[in-house]
C-alpha positions as CSV (number, residue, x, y, z in Angstrom):
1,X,0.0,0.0,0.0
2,X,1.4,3.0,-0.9
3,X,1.7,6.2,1.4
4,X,-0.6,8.0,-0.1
5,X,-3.2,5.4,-0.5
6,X,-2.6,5.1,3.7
7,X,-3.3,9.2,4.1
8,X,-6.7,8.8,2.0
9,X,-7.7,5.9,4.4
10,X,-6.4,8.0,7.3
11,X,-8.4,11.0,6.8
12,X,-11.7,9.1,5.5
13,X,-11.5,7.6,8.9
14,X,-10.8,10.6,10.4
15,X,-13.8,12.6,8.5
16,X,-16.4,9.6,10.2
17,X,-14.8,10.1,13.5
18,X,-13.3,6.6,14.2
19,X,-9.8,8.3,14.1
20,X,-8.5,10.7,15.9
21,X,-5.3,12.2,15.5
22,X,-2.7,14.6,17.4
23,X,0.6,16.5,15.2
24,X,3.2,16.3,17.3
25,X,6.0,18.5,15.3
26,X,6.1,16.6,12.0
27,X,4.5,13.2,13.3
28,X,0.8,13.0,13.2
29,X,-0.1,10.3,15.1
30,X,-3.8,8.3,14.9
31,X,-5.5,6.6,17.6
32,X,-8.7,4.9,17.4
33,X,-11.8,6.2,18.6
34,X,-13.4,3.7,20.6
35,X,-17.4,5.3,20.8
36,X,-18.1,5.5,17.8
37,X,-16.3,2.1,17.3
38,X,-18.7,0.6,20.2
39,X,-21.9,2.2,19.1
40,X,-21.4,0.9,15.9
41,X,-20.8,-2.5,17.5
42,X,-24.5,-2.3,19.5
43,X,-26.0,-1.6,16.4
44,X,-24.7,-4.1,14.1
45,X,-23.6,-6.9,16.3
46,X,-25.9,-6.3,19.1
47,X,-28.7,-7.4,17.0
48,X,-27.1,-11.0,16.8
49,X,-25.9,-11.1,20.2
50,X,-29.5,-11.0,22.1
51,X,-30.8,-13.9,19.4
52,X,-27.6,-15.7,20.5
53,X,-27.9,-14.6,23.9
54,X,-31.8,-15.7,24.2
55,X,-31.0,-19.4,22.7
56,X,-28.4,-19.8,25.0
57,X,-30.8,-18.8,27.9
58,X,-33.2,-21.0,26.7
59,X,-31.1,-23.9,26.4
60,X,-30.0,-23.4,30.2
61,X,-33.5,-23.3,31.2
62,X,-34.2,-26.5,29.1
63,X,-30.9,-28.5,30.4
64,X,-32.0,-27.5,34.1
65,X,-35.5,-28.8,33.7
66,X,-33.9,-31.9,32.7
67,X,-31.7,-32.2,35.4
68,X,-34.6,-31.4,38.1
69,X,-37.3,-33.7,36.3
């Protein structure tokens, strides 16, 4: 990947906010943002992770019921 190619990707990152970045003399240095990072995870993933969540639940209670019966 050429250093220009990484600068675009830098500062597209940077424009949605999942990027931030500090000049230090002629170093500009990125860090990840997490928030935005982690709303964007409840969104997207969090969808999937109550289904998953509720079948694993379920299977518990069902396992359980076995046990005691």
């Amino acid at each position: 990947m050429t250093r220009q190619a990484v600068t675009k990707h830098l500062a597209i990152l940077e424009d949605a906010n999942l990027v931030a970045s500090v000049r230090r003399g002629r170093e500009k240095l990125h860090y990840l943002n997490p928030v935005p990072i982690h709303e964007i995870a409840e969104r997207w993933i969090g969808k999937y992770e109550r289904t998953r969540l509720r079948a694993l639940s379920e299977l518990r209670r069902h396992l359980e019921r076995e046990d005691n019966g």
